[in-house]
C-alpha positions in Angstrom: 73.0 107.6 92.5 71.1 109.4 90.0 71.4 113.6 88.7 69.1 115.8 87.7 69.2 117.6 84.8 70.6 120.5 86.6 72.9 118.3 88.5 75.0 117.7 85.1 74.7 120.8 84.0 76.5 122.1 86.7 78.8 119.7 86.9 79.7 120.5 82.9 80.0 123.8 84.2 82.3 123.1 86.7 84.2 120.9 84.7 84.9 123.0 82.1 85.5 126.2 84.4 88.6 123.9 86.1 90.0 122.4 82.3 89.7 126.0 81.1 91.5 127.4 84.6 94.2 124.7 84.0 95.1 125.4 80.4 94.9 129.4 81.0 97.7 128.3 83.9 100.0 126.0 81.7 99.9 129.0 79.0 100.2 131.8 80.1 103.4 131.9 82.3 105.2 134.8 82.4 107.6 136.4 84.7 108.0 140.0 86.1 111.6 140.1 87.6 112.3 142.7 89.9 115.4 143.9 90.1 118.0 146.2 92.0 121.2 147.1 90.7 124.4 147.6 93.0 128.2 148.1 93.0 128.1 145.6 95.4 126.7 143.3 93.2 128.9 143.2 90.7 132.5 141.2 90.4 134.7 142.1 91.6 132.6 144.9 94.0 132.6 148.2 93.0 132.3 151.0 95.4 129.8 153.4 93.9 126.7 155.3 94.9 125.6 154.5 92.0 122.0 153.0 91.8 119.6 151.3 89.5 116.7 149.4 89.4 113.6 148.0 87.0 111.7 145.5 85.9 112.0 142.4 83.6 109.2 140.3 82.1 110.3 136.6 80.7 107.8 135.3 78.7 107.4 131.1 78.5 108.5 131.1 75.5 112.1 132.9 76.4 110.2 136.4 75.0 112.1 139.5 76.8 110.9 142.9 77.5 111.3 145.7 80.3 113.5 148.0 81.3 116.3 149.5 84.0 116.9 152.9 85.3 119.9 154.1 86.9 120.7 156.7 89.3 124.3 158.4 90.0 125.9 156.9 87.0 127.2 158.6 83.6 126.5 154.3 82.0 128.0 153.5 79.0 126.2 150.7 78.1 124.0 148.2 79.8 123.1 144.1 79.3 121.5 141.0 80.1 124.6 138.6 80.9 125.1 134.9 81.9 126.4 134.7 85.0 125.3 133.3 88.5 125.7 135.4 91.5 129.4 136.1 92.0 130.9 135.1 88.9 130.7 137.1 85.5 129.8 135.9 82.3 129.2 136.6 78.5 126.4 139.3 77.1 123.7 137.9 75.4 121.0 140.7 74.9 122.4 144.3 74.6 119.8 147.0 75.9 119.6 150.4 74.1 119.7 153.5 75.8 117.4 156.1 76.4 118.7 158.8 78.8 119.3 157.3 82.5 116.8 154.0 81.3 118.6 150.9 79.1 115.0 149.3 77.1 115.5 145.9 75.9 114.8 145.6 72.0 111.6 144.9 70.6 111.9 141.0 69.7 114.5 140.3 72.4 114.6 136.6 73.4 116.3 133.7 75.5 117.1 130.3 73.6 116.3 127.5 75.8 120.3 127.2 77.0 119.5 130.8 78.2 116.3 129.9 79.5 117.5 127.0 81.6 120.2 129.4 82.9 117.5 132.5 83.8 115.1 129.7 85.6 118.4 128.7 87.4 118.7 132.2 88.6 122.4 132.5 86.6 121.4 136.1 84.7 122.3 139.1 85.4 121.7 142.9 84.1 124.1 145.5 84.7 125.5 148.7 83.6 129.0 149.7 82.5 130.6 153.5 82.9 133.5 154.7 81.6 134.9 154.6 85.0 134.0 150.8 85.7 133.8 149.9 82.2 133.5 145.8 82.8 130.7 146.9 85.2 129.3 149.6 87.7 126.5 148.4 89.1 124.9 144.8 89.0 121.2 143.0 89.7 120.7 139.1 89.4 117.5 138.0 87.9 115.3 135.7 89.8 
């Protein structure tokens, strides 16, 4: 079988296009975590109509940044915890507060332990009151 000219320059083309597809893929994974926050979530429950919700982006490399908002609740203080669904756990990134929104710092970021726990789905954000100071409302991330 024999090509044109044009023949392998299209193919080139489409070679490259698919390589350059490929690597964009295997680079550039991130992860926007949507989540809601609930008494009902949290361990032991906690009966509240307290709400809160946001969104959390987990960079490949274990970068951190985003936000939660919460409705309802006078929080004290608010983190990113290890923890799977049902069971509580130790804080590992402390979120600053900014009126009824809790910001993650700038440079915030998962060590690969931490990673292998968030890709396990065994994080967890939630916000503490004064009222429910080991936790008001609660919101796994996966």
């Amino acid at each position: 079988m024999t090509y044109s000219g044009k023949s392998h320059a299209r193919m080139r083309i489409m070679l490259t296009a698919l390589l350059l597809s490929a690597l964009g893929v295997a680079t550039a994974f991130a992860a926007d975590i949507k989540v809601t926050l609930s008494g009902a979530n949290e361990v032991p429950p906690v009966t509240t109509s307290a709400s809160g919700g946001g969104t959390i982006t987990v960079g490949d490399d274990g970068s951190l940044s985003g936000s939660v908002s919460t409705n309802g609740v006078a929080g004290t203080a608010a983190h990113i915890h290890v923890g799977a669904a049902g069971a509580n756990g130790p804080v590992i990134v402390p979120m600053t507060k900014e009126g009824d929104s809790y910001n993650l710092p700038a440079g915030a970021k998962l060590t690969e332990a931490q990673m292998a726990s968030f890709k396990a789905g065994d994080l967890y954000v939630n916000v503490h009151s004064a009222a429910n100071p080991n936790g008001e409302i609660r919101g796994q991330l996966k």
